[in-house]
Backbone as CSV, one residue per row, in Angstrom:
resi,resn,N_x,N_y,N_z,CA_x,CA_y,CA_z,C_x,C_y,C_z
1,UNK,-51.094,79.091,-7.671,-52.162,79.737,-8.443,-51.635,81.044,-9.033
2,UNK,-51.896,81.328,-10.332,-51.302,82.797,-10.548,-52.085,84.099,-10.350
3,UNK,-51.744,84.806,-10.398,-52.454,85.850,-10.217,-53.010,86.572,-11.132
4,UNK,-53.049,86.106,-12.388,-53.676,86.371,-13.618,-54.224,84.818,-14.034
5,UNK,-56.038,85.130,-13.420,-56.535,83.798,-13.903,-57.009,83.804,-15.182
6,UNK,-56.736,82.600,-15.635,-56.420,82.488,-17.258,-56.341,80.801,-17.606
7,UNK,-57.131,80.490,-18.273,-56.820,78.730,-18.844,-55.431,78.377,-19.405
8,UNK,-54.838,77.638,-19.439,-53.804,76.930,-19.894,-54.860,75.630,-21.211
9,UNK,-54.593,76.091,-22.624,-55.292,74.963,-23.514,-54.212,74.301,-24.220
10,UNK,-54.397,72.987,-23.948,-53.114,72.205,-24.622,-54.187,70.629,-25.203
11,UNK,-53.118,69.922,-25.128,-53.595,68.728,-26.156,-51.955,68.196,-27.104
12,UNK,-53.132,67.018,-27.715,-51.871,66.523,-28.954,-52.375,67.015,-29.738
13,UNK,-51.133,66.562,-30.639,-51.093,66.972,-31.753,-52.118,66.730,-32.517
14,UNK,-52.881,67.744,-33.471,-53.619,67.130,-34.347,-55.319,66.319,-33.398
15,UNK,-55.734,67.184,-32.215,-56.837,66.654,-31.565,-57.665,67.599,-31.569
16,UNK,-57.519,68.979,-31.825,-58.488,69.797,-32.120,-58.385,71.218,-30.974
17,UNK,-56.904,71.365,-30.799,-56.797,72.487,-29.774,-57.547,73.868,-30.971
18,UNK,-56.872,73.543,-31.957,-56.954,75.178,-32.522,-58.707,75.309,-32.938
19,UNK,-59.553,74.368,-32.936,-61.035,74.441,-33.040,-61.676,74.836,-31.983
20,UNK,-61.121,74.299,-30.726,-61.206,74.513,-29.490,-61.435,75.818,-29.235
21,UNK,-59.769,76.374,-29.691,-59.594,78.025,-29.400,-60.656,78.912,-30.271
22,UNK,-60.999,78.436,-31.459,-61.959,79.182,-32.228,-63.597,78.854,-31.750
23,UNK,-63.651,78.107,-30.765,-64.744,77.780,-30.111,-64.650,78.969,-29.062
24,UNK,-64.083,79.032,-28.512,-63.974,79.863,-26.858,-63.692,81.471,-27.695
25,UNK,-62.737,81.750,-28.762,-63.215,82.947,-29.410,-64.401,83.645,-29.652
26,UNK,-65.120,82.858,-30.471,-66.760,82.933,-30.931,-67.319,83.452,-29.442
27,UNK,-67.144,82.717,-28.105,-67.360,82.706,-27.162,-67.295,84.394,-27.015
28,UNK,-66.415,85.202,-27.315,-65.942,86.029,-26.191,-64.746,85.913,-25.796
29,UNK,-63.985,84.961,-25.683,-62.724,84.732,-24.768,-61.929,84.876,-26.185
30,UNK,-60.214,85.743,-25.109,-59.185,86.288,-25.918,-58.619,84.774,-25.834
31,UNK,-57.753,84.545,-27.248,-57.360,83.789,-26.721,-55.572,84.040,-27.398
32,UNK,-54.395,83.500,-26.902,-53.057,83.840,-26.754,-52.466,83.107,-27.453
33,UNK,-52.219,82.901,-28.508,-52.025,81.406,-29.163,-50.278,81.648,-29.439
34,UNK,-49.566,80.469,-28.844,-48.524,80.381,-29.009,-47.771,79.779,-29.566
35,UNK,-48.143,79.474,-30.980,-47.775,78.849,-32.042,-47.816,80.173,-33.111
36,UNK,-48.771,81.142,-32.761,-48.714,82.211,-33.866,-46.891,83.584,-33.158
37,UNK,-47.103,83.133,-31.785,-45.747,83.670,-31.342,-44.836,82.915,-31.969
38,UNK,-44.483,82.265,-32.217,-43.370,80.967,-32.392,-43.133,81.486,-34.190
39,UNK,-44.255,81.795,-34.955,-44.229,82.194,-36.324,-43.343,83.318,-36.302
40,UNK,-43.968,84.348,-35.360,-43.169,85.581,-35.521,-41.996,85.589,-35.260
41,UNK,-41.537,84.947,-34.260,-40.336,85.024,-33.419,-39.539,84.249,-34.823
42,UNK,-40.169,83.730,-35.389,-38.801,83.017,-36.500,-39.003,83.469,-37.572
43,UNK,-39.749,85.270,-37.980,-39.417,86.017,-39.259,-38.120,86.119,-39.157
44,UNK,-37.409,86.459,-40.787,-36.249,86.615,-41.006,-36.471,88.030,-40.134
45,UNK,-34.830,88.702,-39.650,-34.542,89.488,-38.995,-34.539,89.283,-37.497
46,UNK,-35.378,88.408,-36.847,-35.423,88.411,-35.304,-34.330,87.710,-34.864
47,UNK,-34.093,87.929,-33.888,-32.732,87.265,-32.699,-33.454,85.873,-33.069
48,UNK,-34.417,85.552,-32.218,-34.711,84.152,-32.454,-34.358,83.327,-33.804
49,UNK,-34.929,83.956,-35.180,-34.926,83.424,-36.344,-33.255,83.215,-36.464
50,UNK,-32.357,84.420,-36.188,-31.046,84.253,-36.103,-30.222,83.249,-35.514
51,UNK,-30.530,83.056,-34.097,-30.244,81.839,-32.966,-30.466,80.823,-33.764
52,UNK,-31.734,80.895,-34.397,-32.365,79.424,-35.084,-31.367,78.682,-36.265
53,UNK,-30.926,80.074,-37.308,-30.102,79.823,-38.262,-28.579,79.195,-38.064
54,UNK,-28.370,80.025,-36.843,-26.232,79.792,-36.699,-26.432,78.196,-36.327
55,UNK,-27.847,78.004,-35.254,-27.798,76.671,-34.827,-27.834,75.531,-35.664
56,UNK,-28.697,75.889,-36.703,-28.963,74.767,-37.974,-28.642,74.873,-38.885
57,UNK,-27.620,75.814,-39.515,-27.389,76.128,-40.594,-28.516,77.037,-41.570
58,UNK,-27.660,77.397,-42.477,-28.742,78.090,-43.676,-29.451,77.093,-44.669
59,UNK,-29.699,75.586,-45.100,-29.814,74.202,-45.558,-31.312,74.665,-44.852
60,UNK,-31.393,75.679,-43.873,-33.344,75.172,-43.283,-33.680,76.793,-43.705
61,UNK,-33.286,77.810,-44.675,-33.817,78.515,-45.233,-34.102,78.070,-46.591
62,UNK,-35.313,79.664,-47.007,-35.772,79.267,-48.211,-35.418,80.097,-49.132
63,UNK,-35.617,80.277,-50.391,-34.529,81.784,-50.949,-35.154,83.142,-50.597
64,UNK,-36.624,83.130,-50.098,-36.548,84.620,-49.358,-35.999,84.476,-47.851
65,UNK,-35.065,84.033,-47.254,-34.588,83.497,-46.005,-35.470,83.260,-44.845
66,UNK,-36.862,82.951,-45.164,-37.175,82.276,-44.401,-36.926,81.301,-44.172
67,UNK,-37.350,80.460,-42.541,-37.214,78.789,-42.336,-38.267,78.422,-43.074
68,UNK,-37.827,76.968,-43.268,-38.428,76.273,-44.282,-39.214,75.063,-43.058
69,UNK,-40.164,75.158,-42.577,-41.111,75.005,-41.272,-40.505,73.096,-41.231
70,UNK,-41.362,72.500,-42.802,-40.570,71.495,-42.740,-39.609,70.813,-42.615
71,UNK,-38.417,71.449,-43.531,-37.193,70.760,-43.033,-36.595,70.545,-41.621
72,UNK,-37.073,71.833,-41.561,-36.771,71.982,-39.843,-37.337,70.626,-38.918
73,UNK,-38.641,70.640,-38.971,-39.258,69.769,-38.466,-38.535,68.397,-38.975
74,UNK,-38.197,68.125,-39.520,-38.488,66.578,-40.307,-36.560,66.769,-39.034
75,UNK,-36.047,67.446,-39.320,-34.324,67.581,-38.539,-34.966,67.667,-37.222
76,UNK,-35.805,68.292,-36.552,-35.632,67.791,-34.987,-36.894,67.116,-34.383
77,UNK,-37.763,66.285,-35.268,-38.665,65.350,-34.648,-37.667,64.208,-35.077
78,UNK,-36.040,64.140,-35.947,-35.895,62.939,-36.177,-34.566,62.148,-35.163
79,UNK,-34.307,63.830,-33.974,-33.211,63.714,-33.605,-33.701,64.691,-32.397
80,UNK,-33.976,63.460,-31.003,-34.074,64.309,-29.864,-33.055,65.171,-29.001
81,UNK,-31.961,64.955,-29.633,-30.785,66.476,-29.022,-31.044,67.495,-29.848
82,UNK,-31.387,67.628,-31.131,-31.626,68.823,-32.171,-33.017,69.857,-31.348
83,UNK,-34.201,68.381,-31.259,-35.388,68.982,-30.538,-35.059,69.455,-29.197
84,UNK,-34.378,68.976,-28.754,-33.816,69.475,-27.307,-32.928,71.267,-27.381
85,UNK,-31.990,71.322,-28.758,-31.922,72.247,-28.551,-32.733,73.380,-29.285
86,UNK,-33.634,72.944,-29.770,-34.770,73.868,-30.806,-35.289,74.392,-29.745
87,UNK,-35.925,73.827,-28.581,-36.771,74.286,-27.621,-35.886,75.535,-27.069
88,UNK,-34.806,74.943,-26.595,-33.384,75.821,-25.896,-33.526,77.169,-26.196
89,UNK,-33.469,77.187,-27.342,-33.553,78.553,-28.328,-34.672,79.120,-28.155
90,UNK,-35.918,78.415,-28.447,-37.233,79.072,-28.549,-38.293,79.508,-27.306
91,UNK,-38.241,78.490,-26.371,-39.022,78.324,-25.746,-39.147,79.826,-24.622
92,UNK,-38.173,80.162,-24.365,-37.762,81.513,-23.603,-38.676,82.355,-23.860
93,UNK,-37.772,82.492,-24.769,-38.899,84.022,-25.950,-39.779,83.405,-26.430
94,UNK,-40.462,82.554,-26.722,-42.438,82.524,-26.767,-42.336,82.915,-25.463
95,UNK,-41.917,82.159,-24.311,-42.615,82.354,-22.865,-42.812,83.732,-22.260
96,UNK,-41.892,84.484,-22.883,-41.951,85.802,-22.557,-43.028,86.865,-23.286
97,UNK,-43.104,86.498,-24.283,-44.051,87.048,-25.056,-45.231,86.953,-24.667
98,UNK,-45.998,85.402,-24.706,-47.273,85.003,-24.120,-47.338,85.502,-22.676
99,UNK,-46.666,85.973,-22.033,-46.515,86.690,-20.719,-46.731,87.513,-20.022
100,UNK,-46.279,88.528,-21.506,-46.323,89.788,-21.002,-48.020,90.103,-22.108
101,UNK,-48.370,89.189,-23.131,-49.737,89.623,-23.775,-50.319,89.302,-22.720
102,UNK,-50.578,87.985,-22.071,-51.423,87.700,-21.200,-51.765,88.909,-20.099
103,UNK,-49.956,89.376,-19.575,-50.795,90.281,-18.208,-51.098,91.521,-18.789
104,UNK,-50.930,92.443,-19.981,-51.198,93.717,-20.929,-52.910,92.999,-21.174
105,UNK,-53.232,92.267,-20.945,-55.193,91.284,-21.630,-55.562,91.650,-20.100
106,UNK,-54.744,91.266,-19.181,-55.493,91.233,-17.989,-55.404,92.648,-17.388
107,UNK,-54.663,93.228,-17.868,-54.657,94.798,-17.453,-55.919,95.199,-18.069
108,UNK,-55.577,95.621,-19.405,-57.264,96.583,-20.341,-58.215,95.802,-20.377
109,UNK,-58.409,94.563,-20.011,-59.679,93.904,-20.098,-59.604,92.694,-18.787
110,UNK,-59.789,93.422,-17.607,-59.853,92.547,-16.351,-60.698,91.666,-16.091
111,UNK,-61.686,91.757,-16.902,-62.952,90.703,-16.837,-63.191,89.917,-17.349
112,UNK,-62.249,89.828,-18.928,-62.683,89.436,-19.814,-61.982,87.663,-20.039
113,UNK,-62.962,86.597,-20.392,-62.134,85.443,-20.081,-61.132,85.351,-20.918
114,UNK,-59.933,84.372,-20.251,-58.590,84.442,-21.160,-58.209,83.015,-21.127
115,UNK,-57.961,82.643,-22.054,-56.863,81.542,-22.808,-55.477,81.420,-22.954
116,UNK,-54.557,80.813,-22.816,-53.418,80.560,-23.680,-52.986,79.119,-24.057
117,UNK,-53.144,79.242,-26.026,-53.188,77.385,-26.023,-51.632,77.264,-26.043
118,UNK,-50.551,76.285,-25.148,-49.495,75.796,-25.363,-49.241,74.598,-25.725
119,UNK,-48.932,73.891,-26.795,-49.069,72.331,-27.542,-48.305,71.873,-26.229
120,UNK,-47.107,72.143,-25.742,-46.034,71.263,-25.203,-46.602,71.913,-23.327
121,UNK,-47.415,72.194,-22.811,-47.720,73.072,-21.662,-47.385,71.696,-20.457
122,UNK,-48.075,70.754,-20.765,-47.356,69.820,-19.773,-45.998,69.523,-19.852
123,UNK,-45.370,69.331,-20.730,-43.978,68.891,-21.154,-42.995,69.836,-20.653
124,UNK,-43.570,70.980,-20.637,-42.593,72.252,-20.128,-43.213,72.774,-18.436
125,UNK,-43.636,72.197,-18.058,-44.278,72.199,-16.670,-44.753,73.598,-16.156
126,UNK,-45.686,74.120,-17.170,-46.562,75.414,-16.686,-47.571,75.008,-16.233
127,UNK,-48.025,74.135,-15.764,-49.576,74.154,-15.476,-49.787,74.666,-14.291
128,UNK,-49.098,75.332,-13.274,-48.580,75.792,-12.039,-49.026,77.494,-12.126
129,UNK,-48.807,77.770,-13.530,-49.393,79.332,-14.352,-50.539,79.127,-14.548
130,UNK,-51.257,78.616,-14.417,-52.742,78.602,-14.549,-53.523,78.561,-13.838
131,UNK,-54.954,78.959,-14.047,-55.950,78.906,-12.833,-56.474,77.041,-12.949
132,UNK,-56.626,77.113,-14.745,-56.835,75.798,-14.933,-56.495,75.205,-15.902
133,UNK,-56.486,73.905,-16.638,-55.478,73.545,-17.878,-57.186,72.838,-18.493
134,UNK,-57.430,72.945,-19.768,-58.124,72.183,-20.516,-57.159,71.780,-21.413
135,UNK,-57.804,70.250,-21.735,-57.062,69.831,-22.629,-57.961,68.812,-23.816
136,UNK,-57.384,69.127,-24.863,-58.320,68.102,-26.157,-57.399,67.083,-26.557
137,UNK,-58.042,65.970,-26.232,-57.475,64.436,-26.787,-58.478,64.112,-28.176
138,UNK,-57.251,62.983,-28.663,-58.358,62.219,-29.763,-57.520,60.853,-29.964
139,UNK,-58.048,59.867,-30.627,-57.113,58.727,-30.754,-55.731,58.771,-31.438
140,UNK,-55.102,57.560,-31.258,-53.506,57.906,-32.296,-53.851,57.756,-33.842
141,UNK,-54.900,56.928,-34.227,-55.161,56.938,-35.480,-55.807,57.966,-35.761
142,UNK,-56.661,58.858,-34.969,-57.123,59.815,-35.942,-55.862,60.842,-35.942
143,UNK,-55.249,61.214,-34.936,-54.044,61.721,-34.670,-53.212,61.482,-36.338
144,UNK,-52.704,60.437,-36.278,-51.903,59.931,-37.516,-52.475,60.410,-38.790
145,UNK,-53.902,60.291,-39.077,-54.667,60.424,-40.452,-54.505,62.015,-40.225
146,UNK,-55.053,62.840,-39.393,-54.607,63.831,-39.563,-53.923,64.433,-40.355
147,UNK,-52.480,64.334,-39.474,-51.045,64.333,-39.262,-50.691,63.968,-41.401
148,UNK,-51.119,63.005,-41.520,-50.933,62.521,-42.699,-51.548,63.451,-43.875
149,UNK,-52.625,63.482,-43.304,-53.746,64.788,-44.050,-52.712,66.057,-44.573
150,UNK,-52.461,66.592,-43.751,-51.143,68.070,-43.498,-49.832,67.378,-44.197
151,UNK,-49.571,66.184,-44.798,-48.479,65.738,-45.970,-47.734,65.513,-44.913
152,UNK,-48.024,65.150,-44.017,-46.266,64.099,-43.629,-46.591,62.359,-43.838
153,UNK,-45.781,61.892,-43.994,-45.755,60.652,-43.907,-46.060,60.091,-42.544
154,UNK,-46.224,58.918,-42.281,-46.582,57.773,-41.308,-45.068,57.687,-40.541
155,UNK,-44.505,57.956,-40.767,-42.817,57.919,-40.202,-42.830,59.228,-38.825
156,UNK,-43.137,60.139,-40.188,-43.365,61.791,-39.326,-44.143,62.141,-38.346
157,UNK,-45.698,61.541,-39.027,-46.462,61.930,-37.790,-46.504,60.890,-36.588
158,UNK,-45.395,59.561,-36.880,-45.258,59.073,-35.476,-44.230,59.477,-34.473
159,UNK,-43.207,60.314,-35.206,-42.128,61.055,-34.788,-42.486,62.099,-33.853
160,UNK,-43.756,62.734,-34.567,-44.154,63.985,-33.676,-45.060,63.630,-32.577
161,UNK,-45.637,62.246,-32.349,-46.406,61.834,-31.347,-45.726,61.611,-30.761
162,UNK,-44.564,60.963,-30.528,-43.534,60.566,-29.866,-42.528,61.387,-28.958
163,UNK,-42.649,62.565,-29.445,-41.974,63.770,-29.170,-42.840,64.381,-27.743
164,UNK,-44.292,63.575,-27.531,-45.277,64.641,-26.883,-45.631,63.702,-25.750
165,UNK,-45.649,63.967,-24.972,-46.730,63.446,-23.534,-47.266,62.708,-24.138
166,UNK,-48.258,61.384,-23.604,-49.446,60.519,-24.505,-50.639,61.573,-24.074
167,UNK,-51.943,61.167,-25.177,-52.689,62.188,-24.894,-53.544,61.966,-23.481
168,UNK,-53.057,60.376,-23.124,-53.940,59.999,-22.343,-53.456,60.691,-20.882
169,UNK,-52.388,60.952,-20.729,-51.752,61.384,-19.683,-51.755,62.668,-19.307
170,UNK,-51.970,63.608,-20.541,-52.257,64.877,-20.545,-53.275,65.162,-20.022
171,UNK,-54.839,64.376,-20.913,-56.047,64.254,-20.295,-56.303,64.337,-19.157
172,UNK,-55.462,62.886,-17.885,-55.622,62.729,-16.556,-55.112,63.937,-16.046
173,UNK,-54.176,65.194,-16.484,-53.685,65.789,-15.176,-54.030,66.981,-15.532
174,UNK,-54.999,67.435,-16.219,-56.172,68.121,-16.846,-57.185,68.407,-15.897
175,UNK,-57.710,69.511,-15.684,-59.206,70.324,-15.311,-59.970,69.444,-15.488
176,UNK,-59.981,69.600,-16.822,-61.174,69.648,-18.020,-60.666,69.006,-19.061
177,UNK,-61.187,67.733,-19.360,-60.931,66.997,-20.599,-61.876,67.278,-21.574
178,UNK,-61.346,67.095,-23.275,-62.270,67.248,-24.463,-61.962,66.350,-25.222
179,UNK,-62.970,66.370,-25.841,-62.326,64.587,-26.696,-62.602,65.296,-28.267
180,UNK,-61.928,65.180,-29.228,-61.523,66.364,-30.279,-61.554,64.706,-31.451
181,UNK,-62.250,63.689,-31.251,-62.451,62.823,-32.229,-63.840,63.494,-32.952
182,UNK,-64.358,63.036,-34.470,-65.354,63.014,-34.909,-65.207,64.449,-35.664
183,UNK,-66.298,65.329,-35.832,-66.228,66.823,-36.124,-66.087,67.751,-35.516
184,UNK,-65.407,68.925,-36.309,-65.533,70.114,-34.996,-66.620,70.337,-34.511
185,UNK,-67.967,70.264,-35.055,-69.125,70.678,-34.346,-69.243,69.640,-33.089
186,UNK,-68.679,68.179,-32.960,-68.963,67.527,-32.411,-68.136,68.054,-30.800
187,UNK,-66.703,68.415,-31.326,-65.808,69.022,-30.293,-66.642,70.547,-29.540
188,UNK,-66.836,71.175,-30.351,-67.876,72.607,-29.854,-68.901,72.434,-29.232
189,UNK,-69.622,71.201,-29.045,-71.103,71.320,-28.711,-70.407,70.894,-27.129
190,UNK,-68.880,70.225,-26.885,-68.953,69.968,-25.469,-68.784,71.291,-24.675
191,UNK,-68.172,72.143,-25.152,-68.032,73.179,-24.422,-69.096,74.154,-24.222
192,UNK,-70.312,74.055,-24.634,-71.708,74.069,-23.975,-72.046,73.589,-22.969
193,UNK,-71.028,72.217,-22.348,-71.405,71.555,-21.105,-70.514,72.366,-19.813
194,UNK,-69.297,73.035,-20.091,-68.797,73.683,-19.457,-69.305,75.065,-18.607
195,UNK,-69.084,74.931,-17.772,-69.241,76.202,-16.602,-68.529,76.996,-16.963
196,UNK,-68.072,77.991,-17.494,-67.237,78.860,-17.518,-66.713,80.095,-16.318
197,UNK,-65.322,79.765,-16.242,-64.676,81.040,-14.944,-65.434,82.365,-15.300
């Protein structure tokens, strides 16, 4: 159990974590989102963005030297040693970051409920950091239409399902399951059924 109680919010891809998080916001609750760490950590200038470059070449910048989110992606959902070492690089420094926000949240605001959504949180075996893990599922087809929605192809967004826990498995070793099919209002009205820490 950690000693900074705090949710762990994960899910697949494309099931409705980030509606989720803007649900429990509205709420009151901070929430830690570690996909907006992962942005920063790969502005041009950071160690990370740097690590990122020598590893993949300059072919995944753009002419203001940023990464180019896609190429990147399309190179290590298509090649699990690339994704293997993308994480290598990254995963550290998000973890450290979301870490030290989380216990600086639990310092100035000790009361206040806390979040952190991690897409990959089972895959990287934190759920051990948490008081509790919610998680939002939805089917593979809505998953896919999604996925497709956001311009990848049917190739891609089976690449990136593939890359992830099934959602069904995530679900079972989950608190708290959400089912993130249909509308967001439909996803929001469950967390009205929730007890909250």
């Amino acid at each position: 159990m950690p000693s900074i109680p705090s949710i762990g919010l994960t899910g697949g891809i494309a099931c409705g974590k980030s509606t989720l998080a803007e649900g429990l916001r509205a709420r009151g609750w901070y929430i830690v989102d570690t996909d907006r760490i992962a942005h920063q950590l790969l502005q041009p200038g950071q160690a990370v963005w740097k690590n990122v470059v020598d590893a993949f070449g300059s072919s995944i910048l753009q002419p203001d030297q940023s990464i180019d989110r896609k190429v990147l992606g399309r190179l290590v959902f298509a090649d699990p040693l690339l994704r293997a070492k993308l994480n290598e690089i990254t995963h550290p420094a998000i973890r450290s970051v979301w870490q030290r926000e989380r216990e600086e949240r639990a310092r100035t605001h000790p009361t206040h409920s806390l979040a952190v959504m991690i897409p990959l949180l089972f895959e990287c075996e934190l759920e051990q950091m948490f008081s509790a893990v919610w998680c939002v599922g939805a089917s593979r087809v809505t998953q896919i239409n999604r996925l497709k929605a956001r311009g990848l192809s049917e190739k891609e967004a089976a690449q990136r399902l593939a890359s992830q826990m099934s959602v069904v498995e995530k679900m079972a070793r989950s608190t708290i399951a959400f089912w993130g099919e249909g509308t967001p209002a439909t996803l929001l009205m469950q967390l009205d059924q929730v007890r909250f820490p």
